[in-house]
Backbone bond lengths (Angstrom), bond angles and torsions (degrees), N, CA, C in turn:
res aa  C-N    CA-C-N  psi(-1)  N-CA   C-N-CA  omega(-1)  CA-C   N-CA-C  phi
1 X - - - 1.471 - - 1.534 110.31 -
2 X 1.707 113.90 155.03 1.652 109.32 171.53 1.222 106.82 -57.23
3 X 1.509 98.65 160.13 1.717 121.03 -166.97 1.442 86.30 -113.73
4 X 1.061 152.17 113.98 1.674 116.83 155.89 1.800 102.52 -120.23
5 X 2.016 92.79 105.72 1.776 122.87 169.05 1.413 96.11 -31.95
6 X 1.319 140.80 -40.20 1.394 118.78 -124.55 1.468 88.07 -157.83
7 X 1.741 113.91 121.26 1.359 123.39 167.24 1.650 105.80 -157.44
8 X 0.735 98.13 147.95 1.962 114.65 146.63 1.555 117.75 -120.56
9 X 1.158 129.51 116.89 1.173 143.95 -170.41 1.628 109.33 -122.56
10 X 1.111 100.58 -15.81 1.551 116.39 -178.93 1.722 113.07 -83.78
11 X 1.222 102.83 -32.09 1.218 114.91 149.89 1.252 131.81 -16.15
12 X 1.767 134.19 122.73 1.423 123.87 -176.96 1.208 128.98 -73.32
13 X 1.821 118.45 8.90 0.925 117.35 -169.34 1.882 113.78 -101.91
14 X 1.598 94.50 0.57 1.401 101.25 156.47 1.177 130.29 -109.41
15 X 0.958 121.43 34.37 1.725 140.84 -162.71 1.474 113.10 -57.72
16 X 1.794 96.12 -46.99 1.417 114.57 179.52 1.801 122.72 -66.93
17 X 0.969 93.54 -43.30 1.474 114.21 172.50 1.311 144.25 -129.11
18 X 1.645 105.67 24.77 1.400 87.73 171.94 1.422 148.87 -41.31
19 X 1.689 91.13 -56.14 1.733 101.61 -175.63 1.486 91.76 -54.02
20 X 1.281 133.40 -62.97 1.752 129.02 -160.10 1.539 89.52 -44.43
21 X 1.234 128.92 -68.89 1.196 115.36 -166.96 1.055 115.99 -79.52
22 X 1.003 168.88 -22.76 1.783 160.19 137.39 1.632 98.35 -21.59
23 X 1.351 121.18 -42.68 1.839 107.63 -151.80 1.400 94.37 -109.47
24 X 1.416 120.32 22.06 1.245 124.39 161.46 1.666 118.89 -98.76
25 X 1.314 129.04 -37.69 0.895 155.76 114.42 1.637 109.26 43.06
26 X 0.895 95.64 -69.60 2.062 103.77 174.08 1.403 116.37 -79.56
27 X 1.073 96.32 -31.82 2.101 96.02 167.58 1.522 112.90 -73.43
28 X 1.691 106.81 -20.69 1.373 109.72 -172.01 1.519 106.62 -77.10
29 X 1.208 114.32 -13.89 1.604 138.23 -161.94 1.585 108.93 60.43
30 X 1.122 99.67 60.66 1.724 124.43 160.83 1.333 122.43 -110.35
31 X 1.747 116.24 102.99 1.269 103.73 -161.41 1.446 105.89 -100.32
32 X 1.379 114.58 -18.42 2.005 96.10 -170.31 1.707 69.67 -148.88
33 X 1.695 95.04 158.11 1.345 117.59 148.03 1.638 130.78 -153.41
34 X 0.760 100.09 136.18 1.800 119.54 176.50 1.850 111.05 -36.81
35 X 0.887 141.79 43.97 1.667 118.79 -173.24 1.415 102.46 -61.67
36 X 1.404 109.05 116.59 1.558 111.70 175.56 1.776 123.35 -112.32
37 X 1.107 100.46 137.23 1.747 104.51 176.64 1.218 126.13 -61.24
38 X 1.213 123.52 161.81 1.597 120.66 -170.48 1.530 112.52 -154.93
39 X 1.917 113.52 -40.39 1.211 103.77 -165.53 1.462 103.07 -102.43
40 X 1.634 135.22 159.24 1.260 127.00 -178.94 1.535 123.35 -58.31
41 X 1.399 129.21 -14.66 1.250 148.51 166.45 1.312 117.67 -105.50
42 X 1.242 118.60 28.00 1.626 98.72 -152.88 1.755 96.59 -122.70
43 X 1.567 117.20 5.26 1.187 111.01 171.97 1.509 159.71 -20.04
44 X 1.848 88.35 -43.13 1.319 96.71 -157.83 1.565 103.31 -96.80
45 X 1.177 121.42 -2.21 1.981 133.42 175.07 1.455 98.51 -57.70
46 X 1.508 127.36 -60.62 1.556 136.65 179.42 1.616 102.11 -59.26
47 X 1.718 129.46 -54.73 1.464 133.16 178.40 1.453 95.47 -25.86
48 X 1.527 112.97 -63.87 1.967 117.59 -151.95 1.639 84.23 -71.02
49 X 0.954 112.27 -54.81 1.989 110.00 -160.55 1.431 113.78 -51.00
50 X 1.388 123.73 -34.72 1.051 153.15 163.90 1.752 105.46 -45.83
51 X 1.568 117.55 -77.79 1.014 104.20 175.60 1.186 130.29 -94.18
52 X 1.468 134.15 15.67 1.214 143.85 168.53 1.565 115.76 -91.47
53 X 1.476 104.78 -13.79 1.475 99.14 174.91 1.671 108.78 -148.82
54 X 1.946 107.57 122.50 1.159 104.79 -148.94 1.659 99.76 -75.68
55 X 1.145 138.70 -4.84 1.729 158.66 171.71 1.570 107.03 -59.83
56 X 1.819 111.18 -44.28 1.456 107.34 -166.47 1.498 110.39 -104.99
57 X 1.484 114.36 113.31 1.371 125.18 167.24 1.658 114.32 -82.70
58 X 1.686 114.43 179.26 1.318 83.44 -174.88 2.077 88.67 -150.46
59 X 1.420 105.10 153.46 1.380 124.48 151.20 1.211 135.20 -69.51
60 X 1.698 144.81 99.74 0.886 139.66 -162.59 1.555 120.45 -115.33
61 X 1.786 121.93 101.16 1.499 112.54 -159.84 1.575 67.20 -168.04
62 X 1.538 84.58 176.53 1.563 105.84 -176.98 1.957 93.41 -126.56
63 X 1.566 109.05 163.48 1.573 116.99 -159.85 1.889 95.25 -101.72
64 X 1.397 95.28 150.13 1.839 90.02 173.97 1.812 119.40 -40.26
65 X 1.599 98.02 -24.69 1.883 95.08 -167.57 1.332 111.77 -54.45
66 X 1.557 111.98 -41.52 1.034 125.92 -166.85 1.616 116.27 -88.22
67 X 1.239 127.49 37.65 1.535 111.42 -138.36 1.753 79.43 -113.37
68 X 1.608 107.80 -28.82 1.826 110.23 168.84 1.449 110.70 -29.94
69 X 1.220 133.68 -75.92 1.438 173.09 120.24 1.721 117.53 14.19
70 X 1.133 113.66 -25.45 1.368 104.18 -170.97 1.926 99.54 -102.98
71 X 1.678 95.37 159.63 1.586 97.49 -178.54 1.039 97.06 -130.33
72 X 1.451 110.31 -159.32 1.834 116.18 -178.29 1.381 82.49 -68.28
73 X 1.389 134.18 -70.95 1.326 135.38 -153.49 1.536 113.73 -26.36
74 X 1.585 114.73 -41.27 1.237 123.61 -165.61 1.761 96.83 -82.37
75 X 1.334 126.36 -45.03 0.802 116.74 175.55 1.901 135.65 -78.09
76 X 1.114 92.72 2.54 1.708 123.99 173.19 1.720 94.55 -94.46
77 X 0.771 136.46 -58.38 1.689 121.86 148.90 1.518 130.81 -20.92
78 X 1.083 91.05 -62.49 1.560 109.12 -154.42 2.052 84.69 -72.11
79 X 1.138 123.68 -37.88 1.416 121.34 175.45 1.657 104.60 -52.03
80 X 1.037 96.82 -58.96 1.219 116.41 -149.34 1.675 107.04 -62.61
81 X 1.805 113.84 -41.78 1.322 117.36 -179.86 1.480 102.03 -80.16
82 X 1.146 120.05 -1.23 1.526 110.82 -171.77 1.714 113.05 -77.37
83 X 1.786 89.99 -19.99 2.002 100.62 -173.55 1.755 104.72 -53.42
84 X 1.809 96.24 -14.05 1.811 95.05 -157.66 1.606 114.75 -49.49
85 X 1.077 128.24 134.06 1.359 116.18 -179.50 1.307 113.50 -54.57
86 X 1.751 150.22 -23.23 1.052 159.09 -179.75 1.399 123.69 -96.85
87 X 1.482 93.13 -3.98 1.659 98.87 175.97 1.572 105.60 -108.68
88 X 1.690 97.50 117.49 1.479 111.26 -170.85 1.474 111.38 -105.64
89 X 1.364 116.95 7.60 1.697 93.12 171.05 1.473 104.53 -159.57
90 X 1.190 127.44 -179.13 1.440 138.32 -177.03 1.944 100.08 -94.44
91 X 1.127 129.37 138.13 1.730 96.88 171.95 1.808 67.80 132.87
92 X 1.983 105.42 147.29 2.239 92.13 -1.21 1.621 106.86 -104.16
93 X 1.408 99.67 148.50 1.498 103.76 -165.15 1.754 96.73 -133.40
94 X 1.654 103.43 163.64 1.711 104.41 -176.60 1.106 104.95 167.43
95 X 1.208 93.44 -144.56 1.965 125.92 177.32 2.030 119.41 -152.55
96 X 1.335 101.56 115.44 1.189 111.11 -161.67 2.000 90.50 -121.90
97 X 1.496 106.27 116.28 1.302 103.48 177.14 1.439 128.02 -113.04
98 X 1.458 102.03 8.09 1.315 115.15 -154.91 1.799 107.95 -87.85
99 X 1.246 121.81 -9.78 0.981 122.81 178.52 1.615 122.35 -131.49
100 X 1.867 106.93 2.33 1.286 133.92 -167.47 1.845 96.77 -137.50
101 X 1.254 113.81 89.40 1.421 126.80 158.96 1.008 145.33 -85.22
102 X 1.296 119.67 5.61 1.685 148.57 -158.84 1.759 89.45 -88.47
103 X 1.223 105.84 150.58 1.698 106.87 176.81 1.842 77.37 -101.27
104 X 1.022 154.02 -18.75 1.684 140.79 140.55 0.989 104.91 -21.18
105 X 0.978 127.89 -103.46 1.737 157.16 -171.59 1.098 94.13 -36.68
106 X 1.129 143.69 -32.39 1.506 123.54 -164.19 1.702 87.55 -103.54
107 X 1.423 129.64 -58.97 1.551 94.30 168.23 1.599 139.06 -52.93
108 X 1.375 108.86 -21.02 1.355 103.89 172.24 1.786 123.96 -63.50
109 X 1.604 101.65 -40.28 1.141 119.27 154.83 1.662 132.85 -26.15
110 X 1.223 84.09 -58.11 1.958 106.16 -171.13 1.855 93.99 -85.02
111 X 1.326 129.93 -26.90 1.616 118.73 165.86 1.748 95.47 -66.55
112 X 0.655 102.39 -73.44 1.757 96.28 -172.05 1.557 126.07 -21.88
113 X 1.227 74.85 -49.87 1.780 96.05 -167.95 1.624 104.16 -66.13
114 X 1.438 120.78 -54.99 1.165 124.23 165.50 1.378 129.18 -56.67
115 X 1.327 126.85 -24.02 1.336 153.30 163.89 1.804 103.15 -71.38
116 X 0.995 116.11 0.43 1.703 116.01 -174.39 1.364 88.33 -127.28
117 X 1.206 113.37 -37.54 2.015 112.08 -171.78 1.568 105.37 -76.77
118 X 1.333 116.86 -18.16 1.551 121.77 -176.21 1.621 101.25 -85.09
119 X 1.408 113.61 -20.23 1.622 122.50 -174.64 1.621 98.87 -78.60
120 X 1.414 117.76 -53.04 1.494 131.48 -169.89 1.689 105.09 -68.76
121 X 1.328 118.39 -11.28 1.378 111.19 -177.67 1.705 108.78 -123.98
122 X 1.182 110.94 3.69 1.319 121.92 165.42 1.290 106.98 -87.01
123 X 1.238 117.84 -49.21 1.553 130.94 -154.18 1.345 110.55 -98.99
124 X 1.426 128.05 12.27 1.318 148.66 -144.14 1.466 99.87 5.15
125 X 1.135 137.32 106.52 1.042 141.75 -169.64 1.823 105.57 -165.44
126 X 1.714 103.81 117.14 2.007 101.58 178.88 1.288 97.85 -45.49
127 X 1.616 124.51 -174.89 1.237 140.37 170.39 1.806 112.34 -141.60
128 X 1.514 107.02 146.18 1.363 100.73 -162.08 1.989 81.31 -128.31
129 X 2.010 91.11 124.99 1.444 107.00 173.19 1.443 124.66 -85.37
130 X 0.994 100.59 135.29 1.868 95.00 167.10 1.822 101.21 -106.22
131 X 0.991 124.88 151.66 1.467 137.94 -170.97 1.093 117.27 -146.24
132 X 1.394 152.76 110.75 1.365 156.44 -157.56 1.555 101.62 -158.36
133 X 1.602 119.83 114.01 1.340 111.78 160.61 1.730 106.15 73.38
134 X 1.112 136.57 -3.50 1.735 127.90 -144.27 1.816 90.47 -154.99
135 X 1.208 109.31 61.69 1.613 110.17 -168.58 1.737 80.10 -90.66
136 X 0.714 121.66 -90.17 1.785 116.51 -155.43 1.788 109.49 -49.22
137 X 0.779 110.45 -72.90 2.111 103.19 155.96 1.673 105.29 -13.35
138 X 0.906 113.33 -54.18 1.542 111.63 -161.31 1.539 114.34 -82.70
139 X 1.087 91.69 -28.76 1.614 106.55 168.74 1.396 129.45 -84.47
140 X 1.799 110.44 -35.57 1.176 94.51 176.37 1.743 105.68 -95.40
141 X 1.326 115.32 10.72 1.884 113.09 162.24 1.642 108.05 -62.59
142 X 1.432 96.92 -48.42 1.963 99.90 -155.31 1.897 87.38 -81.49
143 X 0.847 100.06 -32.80 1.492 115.01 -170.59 2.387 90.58 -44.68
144 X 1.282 102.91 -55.51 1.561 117.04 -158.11 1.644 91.92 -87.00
145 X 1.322 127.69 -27.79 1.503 122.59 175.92 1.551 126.10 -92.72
146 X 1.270 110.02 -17.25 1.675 134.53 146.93 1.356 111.96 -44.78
147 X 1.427 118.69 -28.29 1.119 110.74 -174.15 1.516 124.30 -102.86
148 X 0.885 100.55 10.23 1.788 149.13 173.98 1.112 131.08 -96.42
149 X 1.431 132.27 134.64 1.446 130.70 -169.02 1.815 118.47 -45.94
150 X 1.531 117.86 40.33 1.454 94.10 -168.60 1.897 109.91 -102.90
151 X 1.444 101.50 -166.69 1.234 113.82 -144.50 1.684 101.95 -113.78
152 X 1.380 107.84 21.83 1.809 134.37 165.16 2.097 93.53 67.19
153 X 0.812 88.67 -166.48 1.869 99.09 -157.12 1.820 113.05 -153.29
154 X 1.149 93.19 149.85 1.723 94.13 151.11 1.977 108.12 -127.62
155 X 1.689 93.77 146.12 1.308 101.99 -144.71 2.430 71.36 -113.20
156 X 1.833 96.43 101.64 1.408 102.67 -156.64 1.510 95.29 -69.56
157 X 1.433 106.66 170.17 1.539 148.64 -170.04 1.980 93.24 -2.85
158 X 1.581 108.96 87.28 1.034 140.73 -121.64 1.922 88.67 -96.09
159 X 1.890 133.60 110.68 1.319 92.73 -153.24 2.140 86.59 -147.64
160 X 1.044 109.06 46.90 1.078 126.18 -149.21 2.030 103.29 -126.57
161 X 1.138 128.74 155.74 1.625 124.91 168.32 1.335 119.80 -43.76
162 X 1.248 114.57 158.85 1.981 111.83 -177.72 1.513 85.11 -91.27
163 X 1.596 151.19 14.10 1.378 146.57 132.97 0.816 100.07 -51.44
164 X 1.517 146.35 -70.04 1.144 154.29 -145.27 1.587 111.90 -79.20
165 X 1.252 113.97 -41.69 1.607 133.06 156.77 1.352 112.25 -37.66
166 X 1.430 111.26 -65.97 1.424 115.70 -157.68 1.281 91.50 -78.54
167 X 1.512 139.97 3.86 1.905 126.29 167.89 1.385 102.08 -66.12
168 X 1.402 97.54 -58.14 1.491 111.42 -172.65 1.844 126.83 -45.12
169 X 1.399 94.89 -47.46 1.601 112.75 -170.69 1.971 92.88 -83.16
170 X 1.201 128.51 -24.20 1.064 118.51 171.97 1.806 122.89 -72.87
171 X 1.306 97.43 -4.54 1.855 118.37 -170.49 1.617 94.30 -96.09
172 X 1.616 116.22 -22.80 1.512 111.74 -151.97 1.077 120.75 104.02
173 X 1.411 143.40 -24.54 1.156 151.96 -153.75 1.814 107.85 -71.96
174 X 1.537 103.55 164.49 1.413 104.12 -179.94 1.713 94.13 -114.48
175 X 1.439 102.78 156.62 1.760 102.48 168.42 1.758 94.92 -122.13
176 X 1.496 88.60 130.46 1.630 89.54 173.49 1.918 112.04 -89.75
177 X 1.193 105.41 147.89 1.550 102.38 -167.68 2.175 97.26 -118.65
178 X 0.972 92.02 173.85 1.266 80.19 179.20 1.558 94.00 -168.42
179 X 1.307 117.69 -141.06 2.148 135.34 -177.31 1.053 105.05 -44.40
180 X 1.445 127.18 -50.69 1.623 123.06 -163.60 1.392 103.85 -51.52
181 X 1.675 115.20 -58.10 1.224 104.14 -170.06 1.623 134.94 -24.74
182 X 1.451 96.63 -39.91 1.608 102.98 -171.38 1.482 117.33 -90.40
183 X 1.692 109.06 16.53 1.632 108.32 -170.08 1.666 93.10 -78.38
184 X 1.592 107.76 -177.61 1.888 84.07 164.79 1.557 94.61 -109.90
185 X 1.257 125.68 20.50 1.482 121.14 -177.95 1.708 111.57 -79.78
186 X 1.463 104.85 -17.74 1.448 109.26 -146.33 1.205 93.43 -113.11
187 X 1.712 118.90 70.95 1.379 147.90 155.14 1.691 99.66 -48.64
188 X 1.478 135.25 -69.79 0.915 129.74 165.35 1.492 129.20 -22.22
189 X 1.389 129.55 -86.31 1.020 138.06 154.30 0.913 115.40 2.65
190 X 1.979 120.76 -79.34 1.449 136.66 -157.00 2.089 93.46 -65.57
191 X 0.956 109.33 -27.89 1.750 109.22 -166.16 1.621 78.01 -94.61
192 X 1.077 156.07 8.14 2.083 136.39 153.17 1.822 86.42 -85.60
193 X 1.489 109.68 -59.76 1.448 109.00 176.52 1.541 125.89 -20.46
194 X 1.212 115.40 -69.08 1.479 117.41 -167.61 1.242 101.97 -83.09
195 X 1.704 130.48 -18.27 1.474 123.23 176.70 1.555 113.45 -73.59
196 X 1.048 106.52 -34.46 2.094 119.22 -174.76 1.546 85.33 -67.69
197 X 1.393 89.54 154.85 1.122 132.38 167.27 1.615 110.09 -72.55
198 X 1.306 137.94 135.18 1.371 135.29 163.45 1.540 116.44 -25.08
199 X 1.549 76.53 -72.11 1.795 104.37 -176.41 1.165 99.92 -51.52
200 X 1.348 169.59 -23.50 1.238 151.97 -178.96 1.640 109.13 -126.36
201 X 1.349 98.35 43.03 1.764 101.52 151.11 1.467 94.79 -134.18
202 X 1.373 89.12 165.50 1.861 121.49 -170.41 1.581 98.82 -126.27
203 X 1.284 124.72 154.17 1.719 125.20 140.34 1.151 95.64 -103.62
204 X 1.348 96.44 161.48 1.472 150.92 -175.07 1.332 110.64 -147.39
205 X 1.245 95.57 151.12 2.046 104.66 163.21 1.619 95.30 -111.01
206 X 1.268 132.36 -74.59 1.485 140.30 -143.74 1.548 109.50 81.28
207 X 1.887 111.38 25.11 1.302 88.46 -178.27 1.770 126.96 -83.93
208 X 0.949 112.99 162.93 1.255 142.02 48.07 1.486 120.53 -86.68
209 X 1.398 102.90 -25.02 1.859 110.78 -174.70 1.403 93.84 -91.81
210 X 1.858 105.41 -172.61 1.257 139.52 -157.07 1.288 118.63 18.68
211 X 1.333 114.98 71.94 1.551 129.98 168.04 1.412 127.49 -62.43
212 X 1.021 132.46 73.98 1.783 130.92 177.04 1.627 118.30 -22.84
213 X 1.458 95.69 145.12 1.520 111.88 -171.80 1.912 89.60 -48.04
214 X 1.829 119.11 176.09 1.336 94.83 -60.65 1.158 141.53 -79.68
215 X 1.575 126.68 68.19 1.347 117.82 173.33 1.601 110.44 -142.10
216 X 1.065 110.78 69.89 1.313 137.69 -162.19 1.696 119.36 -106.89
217 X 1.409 88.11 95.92 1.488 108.41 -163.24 1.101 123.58 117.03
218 X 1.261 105.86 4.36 1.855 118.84 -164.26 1.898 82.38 -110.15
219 X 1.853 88.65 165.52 1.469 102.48 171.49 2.141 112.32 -67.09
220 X 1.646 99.36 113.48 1.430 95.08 167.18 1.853 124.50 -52.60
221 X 1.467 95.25 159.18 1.363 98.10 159.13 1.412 105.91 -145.53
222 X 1.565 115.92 177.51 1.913 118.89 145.14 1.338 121.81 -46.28
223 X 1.235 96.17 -47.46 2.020 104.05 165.49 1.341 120.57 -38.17
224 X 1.426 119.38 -23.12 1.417 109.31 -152.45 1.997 88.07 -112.93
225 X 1.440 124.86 -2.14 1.328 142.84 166.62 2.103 109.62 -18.52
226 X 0.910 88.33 -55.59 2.099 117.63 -164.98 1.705 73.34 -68.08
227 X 1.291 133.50 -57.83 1.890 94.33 -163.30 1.371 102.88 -62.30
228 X 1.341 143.61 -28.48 1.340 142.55 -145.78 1.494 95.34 -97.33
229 X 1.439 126.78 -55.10 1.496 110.77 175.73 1.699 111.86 -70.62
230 X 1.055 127.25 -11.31 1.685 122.47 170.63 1.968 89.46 -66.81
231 X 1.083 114.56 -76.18 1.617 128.41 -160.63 1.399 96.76 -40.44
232 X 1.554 114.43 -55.42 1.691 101.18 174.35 1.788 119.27 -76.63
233 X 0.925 107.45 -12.76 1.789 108.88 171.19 1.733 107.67 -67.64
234 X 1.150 91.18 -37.20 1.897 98.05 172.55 1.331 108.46 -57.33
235 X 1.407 100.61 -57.02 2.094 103.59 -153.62 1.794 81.63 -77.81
236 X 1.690 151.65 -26.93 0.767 132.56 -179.57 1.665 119.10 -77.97
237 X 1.223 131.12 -16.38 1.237 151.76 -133.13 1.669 117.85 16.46
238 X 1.458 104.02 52.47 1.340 114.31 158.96 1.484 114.24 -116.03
239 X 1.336 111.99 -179.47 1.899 122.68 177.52 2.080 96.43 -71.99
240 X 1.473 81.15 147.01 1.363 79.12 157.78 1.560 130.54 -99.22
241 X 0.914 94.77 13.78 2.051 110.53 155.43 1.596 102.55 -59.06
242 X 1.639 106.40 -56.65 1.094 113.56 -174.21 1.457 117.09 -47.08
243 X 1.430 116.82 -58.57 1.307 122.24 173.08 1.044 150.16 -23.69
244 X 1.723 94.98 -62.42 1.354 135.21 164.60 1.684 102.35 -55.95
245 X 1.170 119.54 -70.39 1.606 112.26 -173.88 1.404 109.51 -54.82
246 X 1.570 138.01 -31.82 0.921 134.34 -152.34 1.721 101.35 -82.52
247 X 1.505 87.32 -53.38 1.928 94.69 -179.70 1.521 111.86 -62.99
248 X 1.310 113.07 -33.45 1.423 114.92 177.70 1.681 110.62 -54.35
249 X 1.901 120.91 -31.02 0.886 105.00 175.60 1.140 122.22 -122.67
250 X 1.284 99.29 56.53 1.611 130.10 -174.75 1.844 111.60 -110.18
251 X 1.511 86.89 -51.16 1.223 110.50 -174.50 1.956 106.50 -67.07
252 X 1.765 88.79 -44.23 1.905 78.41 -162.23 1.552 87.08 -75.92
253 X 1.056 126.91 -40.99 1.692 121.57 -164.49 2.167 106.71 -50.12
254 X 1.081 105.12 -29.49 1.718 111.04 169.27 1.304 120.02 -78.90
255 X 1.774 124.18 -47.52 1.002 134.91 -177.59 1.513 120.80 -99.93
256 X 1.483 119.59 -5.34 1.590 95.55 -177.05 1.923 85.55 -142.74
257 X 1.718 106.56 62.47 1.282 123.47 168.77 1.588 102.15 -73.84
């Protein structure tokens, strides 16, 4: 069944329907999903999802936006919810530069981030990246903590050179892929695609966002999973049965060690 690493469901843009859509989910042939954290307060949306649905595990980290904002307190949390038996990863955590240009901000950023990677390797726990704008930063962090007792990663909705790919996949790492794949803009992408290895890709949605052709621009779901393993069954020239089983045991073999 689909794996999908990477969700927010907590998100207000399912307000209307979650439960309908969560308990649809297994007919969709969606078997587990990731609900992952992002905002420095924003914990407790994944807590309920977590235990209201025995399918959704969850990621517990805060996102570069927020990295102004967070204290020990937040990060004395983020330890602390990680003991949850259902919470399988650190994430999503990083460096996002695209809207934060300050050579400030971008060190405050990179304490955080490392301050979340010291949580994921204490707590043996993978770690899930966010990356925006901050390709060499991001690389040479995991690059220096790789070399360190940790518990391997997915490096999320993965959008960077197949140079940049092959750092990652040479560490072990997984790249989660998700909507882009199926744009026809995302020449890039499709060339990390056919260079990776099976075994070290994941799906993801990132929904509510990055919805795959055709529903592109519309609110994502797990549902919408099947264009993204068809699009990579193409660039692989296998079934996307194949895919799906393969990433599915890609995903639990990282996250439910």
């Amino acid at each position: 069944m689909i794996f999908d690493t990477h969700a927010h469901y907590d998100d207000e843009a399912f307000d209307e329907d979650r439960d309908q859509l969560l308990s649809s989910m297994k007919d969709g042939g969606v078997g587990c999903i990731v609900n992952v954290c992002a905002s420095a307060g924003g914990f407790d949306g994944t807590l309920k999802l977590m235990e209201a649905y025995p399918f959704v595990y969850g990621a517990v980290g805060v996102h570069p936006d927020d990295a102004e904002i967070m204290t020990q307190d937040t990060l004395d949390e983020i330890r602390r919810l990680s003991h949850m038996e259902k919470m399988v990863a650190i994430g999503e955590i990083g460096l996002d530069y695209y809207w934060h240009k300050e050579e400030s901000e971008h060190q405050r950023q990179q304490e955080m981030f490392r301050a979340q990677m010291d949580i994921a390797r204490e707590e043996k726990l993978p770690f899930m990246i966010h990356s925006r704008d901050a390709a060499e930063d991001t690389l040479n962090i995991v690059r220096d903590y790789m070399k360190k007792d940790m518990s391997g990663g997915i490096i999320h909705c993965f959008s960077y050179s197949k140079e940049i790919a092959a750092e990652y996949l040479k560490m072990g790492l997984y790249l989660g892929i998700g909507g882009v794949l199926t744009f026809k803009n995302a020449k890039k992408l499709k060339e990390v695609a056919a260079m990776a290895p099976l075994s070290q890709i994941v799906l993801e949605t990132d929904c509510p966002y990055m919805s795959p052709e055709p529903h592109r621009g519309k609110r994502n779901s797990s549902l919408n999973l099947p264009y993204v393993a068809a699009a990579l069954a193409e660039i692989k020239g296998i079934t996307p049965e194949e895919v799906i089983a393969v990433t599915e045991e890609n995903a639990k073999k990282l996250l439910f060690k």
